[in-house]
N, C-alpha and C positions, 0 to 999 in steps of 0.2 A: 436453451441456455444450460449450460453443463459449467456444476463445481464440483472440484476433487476432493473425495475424502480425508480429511486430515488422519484419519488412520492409518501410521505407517506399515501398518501388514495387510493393506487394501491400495494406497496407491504411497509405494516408496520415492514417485517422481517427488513431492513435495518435503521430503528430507535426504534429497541427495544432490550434490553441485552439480550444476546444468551443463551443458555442451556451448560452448561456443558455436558462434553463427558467425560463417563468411560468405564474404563479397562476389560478384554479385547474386543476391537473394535468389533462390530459386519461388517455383509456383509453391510450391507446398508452402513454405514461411510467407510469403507474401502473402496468401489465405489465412494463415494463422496469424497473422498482424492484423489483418483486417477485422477475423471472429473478436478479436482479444480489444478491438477500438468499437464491437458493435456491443460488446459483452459488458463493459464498464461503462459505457451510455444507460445499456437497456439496468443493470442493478443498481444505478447513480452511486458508486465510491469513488472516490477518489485517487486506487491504485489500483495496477491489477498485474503481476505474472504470469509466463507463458504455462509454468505448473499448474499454477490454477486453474487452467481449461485441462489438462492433461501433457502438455506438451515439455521433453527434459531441454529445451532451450534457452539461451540468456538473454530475453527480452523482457521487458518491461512497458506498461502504458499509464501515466500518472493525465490526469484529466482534473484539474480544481475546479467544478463549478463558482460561480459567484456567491449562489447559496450558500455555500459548501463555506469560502472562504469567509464569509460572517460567522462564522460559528467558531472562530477561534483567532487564537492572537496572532499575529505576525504573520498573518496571509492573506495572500493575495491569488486573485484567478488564475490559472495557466491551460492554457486549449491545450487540446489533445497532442500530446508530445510520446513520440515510442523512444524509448533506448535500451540500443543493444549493443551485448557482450558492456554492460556498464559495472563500475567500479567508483570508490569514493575513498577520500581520507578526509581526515580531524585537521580541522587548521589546528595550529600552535596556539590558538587565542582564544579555543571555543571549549565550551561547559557543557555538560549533558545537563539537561530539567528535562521534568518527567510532563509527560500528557497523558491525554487520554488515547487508545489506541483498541481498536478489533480488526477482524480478519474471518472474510467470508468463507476462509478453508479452516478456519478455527471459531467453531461451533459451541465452545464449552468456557470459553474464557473471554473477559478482555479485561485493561486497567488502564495504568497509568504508566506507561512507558519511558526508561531513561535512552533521550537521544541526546548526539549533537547539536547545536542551534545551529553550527552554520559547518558547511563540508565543501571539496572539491572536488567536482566528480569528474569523471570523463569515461565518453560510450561514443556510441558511431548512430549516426539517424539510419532513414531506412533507403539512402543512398548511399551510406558506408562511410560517408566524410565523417571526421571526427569533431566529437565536440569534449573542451576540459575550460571547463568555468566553473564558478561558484555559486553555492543555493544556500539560504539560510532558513530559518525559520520554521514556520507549517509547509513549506515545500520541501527542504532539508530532510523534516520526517518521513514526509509520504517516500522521497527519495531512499534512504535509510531501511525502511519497512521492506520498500519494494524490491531492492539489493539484496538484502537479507533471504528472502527467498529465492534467488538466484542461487543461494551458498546454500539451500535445503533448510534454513534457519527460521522457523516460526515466532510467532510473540511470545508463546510461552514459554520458551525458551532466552525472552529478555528481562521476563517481568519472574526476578527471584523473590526472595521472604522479605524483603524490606518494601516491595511495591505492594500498593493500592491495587486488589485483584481481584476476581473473584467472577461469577454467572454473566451472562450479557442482563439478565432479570434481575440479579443483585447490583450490578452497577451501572445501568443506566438511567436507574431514576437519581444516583448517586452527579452523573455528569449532567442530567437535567438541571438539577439545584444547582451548579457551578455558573448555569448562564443567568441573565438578567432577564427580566419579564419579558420583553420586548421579542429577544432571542427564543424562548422557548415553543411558541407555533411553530417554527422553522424547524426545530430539533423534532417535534413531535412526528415531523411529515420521514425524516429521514431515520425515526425509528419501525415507523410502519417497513420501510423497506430493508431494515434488518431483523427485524422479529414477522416473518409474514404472517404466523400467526394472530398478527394484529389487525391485518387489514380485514 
């Protein structure tokens, strides 16, 4: 399992806009789609970037477990879905509210992030047909996050002086206390697998 250093004078792929991917897929991308569906299994997050493993192409894998989706408002499960060369716009009717947000190529920060609730995206699956439909909610974000790195755009770079920021050490016991009793075993299990120094 390989993640890219968020230092941009170690790996520039993660702060520079990606390459577009055309049809049909050669062997190399179709491998890189696969590392990138076995890579967000094996670290259980819920997004993941082709930069992220190293690669400057415009792919994306959002994966919601059920677990996953207990742990926050306005979500629901979504299986393993890729989208490439994807893109998003603001409906006319939607509000940015802040969550909580990290990022496994961003090692030094997380908070509370201002996204859209609800956007339109359109990208092409990994037979090229295209998909432009609407996402709201905790999928919208993961969507949002995972686009953003497509354009070289980290969290850090969303989370300015007015958000909720700071260590993954300073604010995860921060977004522990936000859940309700019942919720906090589950959180505790998916913080082992961000701070490994915990297991």
């Amino acid at each position: 399992m390989i993640y890219v250093d968020e230092n941009p004078e170690h790996r520039p792929v993660l702060t520079t806009a990606l390459r577009p991917v055309f049809f049909p897929l050669d062997e190399p991308t179709k491998k890189l789609i696969h590392e990138m569906k076995e890579t967000l299994l094996e670290i259980g997050g819920v997004g993941l970037a082709a930069p992220q493993i190293g690669a400057d192409l415009q792919i994306i894998a959002i994966h919601i477990s059920k677990e996953a989706a207990s742990l926050r408002e306005h979500a629901q499960p979504i299986p393993m879905t890729v989208l490439i060369n994807p893109r998003y716009q603001q409906m006319e009717n939607s509000v940015l509210f802040e969550d909580w947000e990290g990022c496994f190529s961003v090692s030094d920060m997380m908070g509370k992030v201002p996204r859209y609730f609800n956007v339109r995206y359109q990208a092409q699956d990994e037979t090229g047909a295209s998909i432009d439909t609407l996402a709201e909610g905790f999928f919208a974000r993961v969507l949002q996050h995972e686009i953003d790195h497509v354009h070289g755009i980290l969290i850090r770079d969303r989370l300015d002086d007015t958000c909720v920021k700071g260590s993954k050490e300073e604010m995860m016991p921060l977004r522990r206390a936000s859940l309700s009793q019942e919720k906090r075993a589950l959180f505790d299990q998916f913080w082992t697998q961000w701070n490994p120094s915990k297991k």
